[in-house]
PARO-993893 format. One line per field, with one value per residue (C-alpha): x, y, z; residue number from 1. Coordinates in steps of 0.25 Angstrom, whole numbers. Each point is the difference from the previous one (the first is absolute). Example, Ala and Ser with C-alpha at 12.3 -4.5 7.8 and 13.67 -1.06 7.14 Angstrom:
c1	(49; 6)
c2	(-18; 14)
c3	(31; -2)
k	(1; 2)
This chain:
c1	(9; 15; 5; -2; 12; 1; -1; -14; -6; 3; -9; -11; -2; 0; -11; -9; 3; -6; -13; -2; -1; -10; -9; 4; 6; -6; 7; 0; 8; 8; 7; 1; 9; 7; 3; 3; 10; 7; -6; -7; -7; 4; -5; -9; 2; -11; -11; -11; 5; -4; -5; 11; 6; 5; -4; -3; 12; -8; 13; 1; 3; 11; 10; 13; -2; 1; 16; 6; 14; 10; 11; 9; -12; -2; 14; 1; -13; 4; 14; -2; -14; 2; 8; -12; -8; -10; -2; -11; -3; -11; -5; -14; -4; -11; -8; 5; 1; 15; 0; -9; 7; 12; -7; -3; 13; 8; -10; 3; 15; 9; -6; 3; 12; 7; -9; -2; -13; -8; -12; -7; -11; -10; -8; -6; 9; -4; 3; 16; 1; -6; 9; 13; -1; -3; 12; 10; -6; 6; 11; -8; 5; -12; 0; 11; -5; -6; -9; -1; -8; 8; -5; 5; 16; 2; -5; 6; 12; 9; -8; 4; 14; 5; 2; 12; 9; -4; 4; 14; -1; -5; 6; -2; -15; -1; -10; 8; 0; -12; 4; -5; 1; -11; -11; -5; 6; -11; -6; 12; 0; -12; -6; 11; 9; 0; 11; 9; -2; -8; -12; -2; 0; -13; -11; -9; -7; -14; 1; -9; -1; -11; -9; -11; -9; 5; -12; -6; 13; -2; -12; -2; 13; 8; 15; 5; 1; 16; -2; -10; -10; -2; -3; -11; -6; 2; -9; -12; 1; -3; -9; -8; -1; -2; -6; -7; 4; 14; 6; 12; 8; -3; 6; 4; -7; -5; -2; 9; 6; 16; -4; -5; 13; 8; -8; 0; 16; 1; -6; 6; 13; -3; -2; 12; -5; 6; -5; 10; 10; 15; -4; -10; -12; -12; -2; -11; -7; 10; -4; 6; -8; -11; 3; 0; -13; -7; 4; -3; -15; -1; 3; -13; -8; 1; 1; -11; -9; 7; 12; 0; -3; 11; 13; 13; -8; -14; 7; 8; -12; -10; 13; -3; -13; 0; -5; 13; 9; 12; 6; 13; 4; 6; 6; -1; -16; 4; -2; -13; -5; 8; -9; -12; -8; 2; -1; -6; 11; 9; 10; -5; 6; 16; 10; 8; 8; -6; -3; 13; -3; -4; 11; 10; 4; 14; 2; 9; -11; -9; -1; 4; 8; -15; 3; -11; -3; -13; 2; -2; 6; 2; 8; 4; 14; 4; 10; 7; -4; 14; -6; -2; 5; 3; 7; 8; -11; -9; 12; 0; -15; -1; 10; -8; -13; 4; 11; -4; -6; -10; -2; -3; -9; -6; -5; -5; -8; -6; -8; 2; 13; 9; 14; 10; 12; 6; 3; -14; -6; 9; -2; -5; -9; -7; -1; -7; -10; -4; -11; -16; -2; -1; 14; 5; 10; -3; 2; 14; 7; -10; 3; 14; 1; -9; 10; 11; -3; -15; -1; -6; 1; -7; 7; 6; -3; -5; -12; -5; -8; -9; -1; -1; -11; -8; 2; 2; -8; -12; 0; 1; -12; -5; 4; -4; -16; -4; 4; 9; -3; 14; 13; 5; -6; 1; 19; -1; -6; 7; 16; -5; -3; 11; 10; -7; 4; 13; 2; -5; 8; 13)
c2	(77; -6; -11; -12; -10; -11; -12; 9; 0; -14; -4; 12; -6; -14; 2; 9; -11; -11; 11; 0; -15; -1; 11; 8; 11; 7; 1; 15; 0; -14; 9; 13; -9; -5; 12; 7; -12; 2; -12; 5; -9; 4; -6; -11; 1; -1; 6; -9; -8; -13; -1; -5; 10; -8; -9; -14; -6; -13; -10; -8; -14; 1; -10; 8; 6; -13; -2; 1; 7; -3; -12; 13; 5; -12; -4; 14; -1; -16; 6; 13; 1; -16; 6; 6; -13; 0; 14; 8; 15; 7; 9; 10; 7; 6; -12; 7; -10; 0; -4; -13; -3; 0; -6; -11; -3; 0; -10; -8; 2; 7; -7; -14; 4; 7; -6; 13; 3; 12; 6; 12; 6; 7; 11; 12; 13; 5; -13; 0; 15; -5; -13; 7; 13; -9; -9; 13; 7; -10; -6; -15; -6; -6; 2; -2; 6; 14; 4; 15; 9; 10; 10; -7; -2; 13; -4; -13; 3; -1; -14; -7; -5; 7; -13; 7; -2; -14; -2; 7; -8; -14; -6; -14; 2; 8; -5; -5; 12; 9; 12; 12; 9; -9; 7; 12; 12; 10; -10; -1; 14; 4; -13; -7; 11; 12; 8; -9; -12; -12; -3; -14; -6; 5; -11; 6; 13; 4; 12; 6; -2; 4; -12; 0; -7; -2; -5; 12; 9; -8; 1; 16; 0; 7; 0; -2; 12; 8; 12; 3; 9; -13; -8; 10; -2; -14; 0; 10; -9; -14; 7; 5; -10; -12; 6; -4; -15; 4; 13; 8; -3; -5; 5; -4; 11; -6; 12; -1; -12; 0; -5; 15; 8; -10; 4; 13; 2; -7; 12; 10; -5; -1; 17; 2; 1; -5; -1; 5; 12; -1; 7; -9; 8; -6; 4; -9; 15; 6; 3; -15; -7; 7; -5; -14; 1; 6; -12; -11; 6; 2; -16; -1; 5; -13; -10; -10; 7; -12; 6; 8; -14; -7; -3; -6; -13; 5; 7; -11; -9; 9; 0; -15; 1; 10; 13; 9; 0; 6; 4; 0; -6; -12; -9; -13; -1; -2; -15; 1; 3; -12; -10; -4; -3; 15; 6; 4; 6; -11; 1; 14; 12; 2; 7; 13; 10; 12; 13; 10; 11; 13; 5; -6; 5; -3; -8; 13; 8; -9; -3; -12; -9; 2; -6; 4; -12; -1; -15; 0; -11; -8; -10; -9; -7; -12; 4; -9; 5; 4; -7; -14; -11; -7; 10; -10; -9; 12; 6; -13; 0; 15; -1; -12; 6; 13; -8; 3; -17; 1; 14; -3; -14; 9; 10; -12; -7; 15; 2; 14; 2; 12; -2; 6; -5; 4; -16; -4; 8; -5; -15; -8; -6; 14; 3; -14; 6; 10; -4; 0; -10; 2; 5; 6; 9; 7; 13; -1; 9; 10; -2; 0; 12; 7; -3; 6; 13; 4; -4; 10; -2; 7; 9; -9; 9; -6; 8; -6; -10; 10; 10; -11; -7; 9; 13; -1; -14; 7; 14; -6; -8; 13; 6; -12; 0; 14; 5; 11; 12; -3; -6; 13; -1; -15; 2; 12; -8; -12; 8; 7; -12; -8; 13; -1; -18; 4; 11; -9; -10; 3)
c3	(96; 3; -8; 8; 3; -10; 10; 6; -14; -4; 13; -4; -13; 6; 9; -10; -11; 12; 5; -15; -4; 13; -4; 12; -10; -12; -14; 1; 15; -4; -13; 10; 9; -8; -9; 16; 1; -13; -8; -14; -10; -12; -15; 2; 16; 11; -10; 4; 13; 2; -16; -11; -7; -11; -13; 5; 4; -9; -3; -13; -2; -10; -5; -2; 13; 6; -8; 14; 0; -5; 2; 6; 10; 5; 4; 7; 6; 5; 3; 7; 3; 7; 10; 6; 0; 12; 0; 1; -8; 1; -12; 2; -14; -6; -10; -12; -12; 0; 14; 1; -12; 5; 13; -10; -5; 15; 3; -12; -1; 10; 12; -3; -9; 13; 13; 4; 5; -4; 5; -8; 4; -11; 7; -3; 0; 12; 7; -4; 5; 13; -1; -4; 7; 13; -3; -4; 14; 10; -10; 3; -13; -1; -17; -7; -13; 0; -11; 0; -9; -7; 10; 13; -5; 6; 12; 2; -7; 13; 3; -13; -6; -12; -10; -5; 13; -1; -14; 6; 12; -1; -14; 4; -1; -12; -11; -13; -11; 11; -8; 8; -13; -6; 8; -8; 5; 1; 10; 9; 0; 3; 8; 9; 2; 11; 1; -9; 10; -6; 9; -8; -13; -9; -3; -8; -8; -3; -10; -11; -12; -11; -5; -11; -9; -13; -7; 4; -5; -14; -2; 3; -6; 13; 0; 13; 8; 3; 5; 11; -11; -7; 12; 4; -15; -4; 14; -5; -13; 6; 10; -11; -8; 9; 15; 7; -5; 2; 5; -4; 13; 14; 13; 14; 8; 11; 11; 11; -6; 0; -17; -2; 5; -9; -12; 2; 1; -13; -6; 11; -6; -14; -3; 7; 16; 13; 14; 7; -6; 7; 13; 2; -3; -7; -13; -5; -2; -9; -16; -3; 9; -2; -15; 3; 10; -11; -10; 10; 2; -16; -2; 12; -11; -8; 11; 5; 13; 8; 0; 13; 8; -9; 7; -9; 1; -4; -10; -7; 2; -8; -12; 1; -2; -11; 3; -3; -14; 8; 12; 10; 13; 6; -12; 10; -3; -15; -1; 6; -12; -7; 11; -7; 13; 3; -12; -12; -6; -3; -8; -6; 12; -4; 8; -5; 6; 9; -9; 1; 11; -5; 12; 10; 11; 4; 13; 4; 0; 9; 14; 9; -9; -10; -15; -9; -13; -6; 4; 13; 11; 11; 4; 13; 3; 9; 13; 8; 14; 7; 14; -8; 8; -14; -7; -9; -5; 0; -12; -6; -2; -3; -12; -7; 3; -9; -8; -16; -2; 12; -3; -16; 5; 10; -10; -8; 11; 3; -8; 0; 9; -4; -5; 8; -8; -13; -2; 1; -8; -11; 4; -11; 7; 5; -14; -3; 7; -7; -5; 1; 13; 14; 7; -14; 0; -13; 9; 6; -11; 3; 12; 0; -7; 13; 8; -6; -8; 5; 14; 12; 14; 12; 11; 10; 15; 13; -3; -14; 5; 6; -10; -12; 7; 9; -7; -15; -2; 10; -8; -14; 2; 6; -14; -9; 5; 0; 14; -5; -7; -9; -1; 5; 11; 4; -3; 8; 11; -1; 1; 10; 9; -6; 4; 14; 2; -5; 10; 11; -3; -4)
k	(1; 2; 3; 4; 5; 6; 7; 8; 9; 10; 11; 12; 13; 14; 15; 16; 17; 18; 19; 20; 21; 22; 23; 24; 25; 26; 27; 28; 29; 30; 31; 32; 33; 34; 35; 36; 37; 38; 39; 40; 41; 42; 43; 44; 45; 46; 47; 48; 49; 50; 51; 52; 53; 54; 55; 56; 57; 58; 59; 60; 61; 62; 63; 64; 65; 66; 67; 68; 69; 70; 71; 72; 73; 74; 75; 76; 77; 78; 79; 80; 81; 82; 83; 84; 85; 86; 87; 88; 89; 90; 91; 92; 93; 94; 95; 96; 97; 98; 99; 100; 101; 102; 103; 104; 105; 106; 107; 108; 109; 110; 111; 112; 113; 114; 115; 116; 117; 118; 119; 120; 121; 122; 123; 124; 125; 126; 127; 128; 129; 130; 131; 132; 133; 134; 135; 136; 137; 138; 139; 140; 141; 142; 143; 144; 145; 146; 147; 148; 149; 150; 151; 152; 153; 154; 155; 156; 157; 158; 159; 160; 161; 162; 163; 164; 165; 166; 167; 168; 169; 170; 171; 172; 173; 174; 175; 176; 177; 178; 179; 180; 181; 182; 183; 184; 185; 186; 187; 188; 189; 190; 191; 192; 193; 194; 195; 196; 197; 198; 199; 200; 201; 202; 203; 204; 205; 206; 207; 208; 209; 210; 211; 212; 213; 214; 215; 216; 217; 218; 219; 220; 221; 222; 223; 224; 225; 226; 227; 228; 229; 230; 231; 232; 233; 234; 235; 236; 237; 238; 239; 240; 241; 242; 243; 244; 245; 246; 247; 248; 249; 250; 251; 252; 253; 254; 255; 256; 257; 258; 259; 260; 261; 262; 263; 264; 265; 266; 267; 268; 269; 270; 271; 272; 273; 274; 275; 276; 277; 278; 279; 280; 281; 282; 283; 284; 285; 286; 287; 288; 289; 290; 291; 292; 293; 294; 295; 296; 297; 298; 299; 300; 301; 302; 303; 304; 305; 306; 307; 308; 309; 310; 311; 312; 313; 314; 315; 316; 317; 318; 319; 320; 321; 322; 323; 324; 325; 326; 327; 328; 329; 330; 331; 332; 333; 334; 335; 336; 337; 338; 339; 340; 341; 342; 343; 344; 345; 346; 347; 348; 349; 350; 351; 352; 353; 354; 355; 356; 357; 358; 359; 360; 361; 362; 363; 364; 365; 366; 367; 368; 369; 370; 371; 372; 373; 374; 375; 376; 377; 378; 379; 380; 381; 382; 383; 384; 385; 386; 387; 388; 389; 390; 391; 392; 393; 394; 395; 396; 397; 398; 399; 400; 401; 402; 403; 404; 405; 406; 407; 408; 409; 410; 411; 412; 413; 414; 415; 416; 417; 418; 419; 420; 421; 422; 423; 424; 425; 426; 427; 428; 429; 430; 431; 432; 433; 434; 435; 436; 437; 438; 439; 440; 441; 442; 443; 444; 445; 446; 447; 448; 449; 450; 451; 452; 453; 454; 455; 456; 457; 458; 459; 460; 461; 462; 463; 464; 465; 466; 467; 468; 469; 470; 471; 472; 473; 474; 475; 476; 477; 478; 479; 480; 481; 482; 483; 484; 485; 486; 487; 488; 489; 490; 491; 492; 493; 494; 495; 496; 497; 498; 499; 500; 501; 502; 503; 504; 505; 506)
C-alpha cells in the first residue's frame, strides 16, 4: 500500500473518527484506518474508545489554588492579553485532571482579567481526534487549541506552530519569566517533539511507579523491594501470608484491553526486551522477551481471579479496596487511596521507585524511536493549530495555561494531575500537599524521579495502534486465560503478526 497524501489522510481519519462516534464503525476497523492513515495511539491512546482512560479528573476545593497570580501576571495578562478583548479561542482536550482544572481557573482568572473569551470543550479522546483531524483536514480553524496525544504529534506536526518561533517571533506577547527549560526534558523530548520541531507545549504525564502496603511490609517485616528478584518474593510472601484477604499483587489484564499490552511491556522491558530491533522487526520472541513474558505470568500466580476483567481502573480500584500488598502502574491513581469515600487504605499505601531492571535495552538497539523503562508513560501537549483565526490571543492563553503558577495550582486542584515542570514539583505549596488527604502529592518525588532516570516509551510507527491493541492486547488475553499452550507460542504469534501490520503499513 502507497503512503497516502497528507491532506488525504487528515480527511480518512476525519471521517472514520465521525462513522465511529455514530456507531457506523467498529473499534477493530476505526484503529485499522487510522493506523492505514498514519495516526497511532500510543500509551494511554484509544485503548478503550468511548470509555475514560484516566483517574477521575475529580477537582479539589483548595485555598492556595485560589492565590491568583501574581501582581506581575496580572498586569501582563491586563496588558497584553487586554489587547485581544472580545475575542473568542476555542480549546478541545481530553477531561484529564489537569485540563478541567485548568478549565477551572481560565474561567475564574484569565477571562475577566483579559476579556478574552474562551470556549473549551472536554470530550472523550476519540472526539478531539475527530474534531482536530476534521479542523487540520480543510485548515477551517475552527479550534485554536489542539490537544494531541503523544502519538498524533507526528501526524499533525506540519498543522501546529512550533512555540519556539513564537518565542523568536512575537516578544511583545511573551509571558513574564515562561522559561521553556523549566519543562522537564525527557518530556520535551519524547512527548512534543518530532524531528526536532515542537508539536506543543506538554500538559501532562501518566507514568508507573511501584506502590505498596506498609502496614503489611511492617508487620511481615518486608523491605521494599530493589531489584526485580525481590519484587517477585516480597509478592509470594504477602500472598502467602495474607491471600485470599489480600494478595501478593494485582494486575490490569483485561483481554483485548489496551491496559493489558501496557502491562505487559513494563516487564517486556524490564529483562532487557524490545518490540522492535533496528530493522524494525518484532522481537517480543527473542530469549529477553521471552524472560519478561515469563515473569509477568509468574506475578499472575499471586493475583486475585478478577484480574483478566480488570483494566487500570478496575485494577487501582481493587488496591483501594484492599486486595493487593503491592504492584506497579499508572502513579495518578495514588490518591485515590488517600480519599476515604474510596478507600480502605488511607493513609497506609506509600509510593517508592520501580525495582532496577534485571536488563535494559539501549534505545539504539530498538526500533522506531522505542525507549524501554520499567516505568512506563504517556503523555499529551497543547498545540496552537497553525489555521487559528486567533493566533495571538490563542499564544497569550497557551503560555499562561502551561506557565509554572497555573501549572503548579493546577496540579493542586487535580487531584492527581501529573507534574510536567521541574518548578512545580519544587513549589512549596505541592509539597504542602504531601500528606494523607485527598489530592496529596505525597507521590510527586517518586514521580519525578520516573520521569527522569527510569522512564519507557512505546514505538512511535503509524502502525502501533493496531498492533498494541488488536494484536498484542488480543493475544495476551489469549495467553493470560489458558488459550495458549505457552508463552513461546503466544510471542511467536504475536511478532509474527505485528511483522506482517508493519509490512502493511510502512
Amino acid at each position: 500500500m502507497g503512503a497516502m497524501r497528507e491532506e488525504e489522510s487528515k480527511r480518512v481519519i476525519a471521517k472514520a473518527s465521525e462513522s465511529f462516534i455514530r456507531g457506523h464503525l467498529s473499534r477493530r476497523d476505526f484503529l485499522k484506518v487510522c493506523a492505514a492513515a498514519g495516526l497511532g495511539f500510543s500509551l494511554h491512546g484509544l485503548q478503550s474508545l468511548g470509555a475514560p482512560r484516566r483517574a477521575e479528573a475529580r477537582l479539589l476545593p483548595d485555598p492556595s489554588a485560589q492565590e491568583g497570580p501574581t501582581e506581575e501576571v496580572k498586569k501582563w495578562l491586563r496588558e497584553v492579553g487586554g489587547q485581544f478583548k472580545g475575542k473568542t479561542i476555542r480549546v478541545v482536550s481530553e477531561a484529564t485532571p489537569p485540563s478541567r482544572a485548568i478549565d477551572e481557573l481560565t474561567k475564574s482568572e484569565f477571562m475577566p482579567l483579559t476579556g478574552i473569551n474562551v470556549e473549551w470543550e472536554l470530550l472523550p479522546l476519540e472526539q478531539v481526534l475527530f474534531k482536530i483531524s476534521v479542523d487540520a483536514a480543510g485548515g477551517l480553524g475552527h479550534n485554536d487549541v489542539y490537544y494531541q496525544d503523544q502519538a498524533w504529534v507526528a501526524r499533525f506536526i506540519n498543522d501546529t506552530v512550533d512555540p519556539r518561533e513564537l518565542w523568536v517571533s512575537k516578544p511583545d506577547l511573551a509571558f513574564p519569566n515562561y522559561n521553556p527549560d523549566d519543562l522537564l526534558k525527557p518530556l520535551v523530548d519524547h512527548i512534543a517533539t518530532y524531528k526536532g520541531r515542537w508539536g506543543g507545549l506538554v500538559c501532562d504525564i501518566p507514568i508507573y511507579i511501584m506502590m505498596y502496603r506498609k502496614d503489611i511490609f511492617e508487620e511481615l517485616g518486608l523491605k521494599v523491594p530493589t531489584t526485580m528478584t525481590e519484587y517477585m518474593d516480597v509478592i509470594k510472601a504477602i500472598n502467602e501470608a495474607k491471600a485470599p484477604t489480600t494478595y501478593g499483587t494485582v494486575g490490569q489484564w483485561k483481554s483485548g484491553h489496551y491496559s493489558l499490552e501496557c502491562d505487559w511491556t513494563c516487564w517486556l522491558w524490564s529483562h532487557g526486551g524490545s518490540v522492535f530491533n533496528p530493522e524494525g522487526k518484532c522481537v517480543v520472541n527473542d530469549e529477553a522477551g521471552l524472560k519478561g513474558l515469563e515473569y509477568m505470568l509468574e506475578l499472575g500466580k499471586y493475583m486475585p481471579s478478577g484480574v483478566t476483567t480488570w483494566d487500570w481502573s478496575g485494577q487501582a480500584e481493587a488496591v483501594a479496596q484492599g486486595l493487593a500488598g503491592i504492584y506497579i502502574c499508572w502513579g495518578e491513581f495514588f490518591p485515590m487511596y488517600d480519599t476515604p469515600e474510596k478507600s480502605k487504605v488511607v493513609g497506609l499505601m506509600e509510593a517508592a521507585d520501580c525495582p532496577k531492571e534485571d536488563a535494559l535495552r539501549k534505545p539504539e538497539e530498538c526500533g522506531f524511536e522505542e525507549w524501554p523503562g520499567i516505568s512506563h508513560q504517556g503523555g499529551s501537549v497543547y498545540g496552537l493549530s497553525r489555521y487559528s483565526r486567533e493566533p495571538d490571543a490563542t499564544w497569550v492563553f497557551l503560555q499562561w495555561a502551561t506557565s509554572s503558577d497555573v501549572q503548579t495550582r493546577a496540579a493542586i486542584m487535580g487531584g492527581g494531575a501529573s507534574p510536567v515542570r521541574q518548578s512545580t514539583f519544587d513549589d512549596p505549596r505541592v509539597k504542602d500537599k504531601a500528606i494523607v488527604a485527598p489530592g496529596t502529592t505525597r507521590h510527586f518525588a517518586v514521580t519525578e524521579r520516573a520521569i527522569k532516570e527510569r522512564m519507557g516509551t512505546e514505538p512511535h510507527l503509524p502502525a502501533w495502534s493496531t498492533i498494541a491493541n488488536n494484536i498484542f492486547a488480543v493475544e495476551l488475553g489469549k495467553l493470560t486465560t489458558g488459550q495458549y499452550k505457552s508463552p513461546k507460542e503466544a510471542a511467536d504469534v504475536m511478532a509474527k503478526l505485528a511483522d506482517e501490520e508493519v509490512g502493511i503499513y510502512l
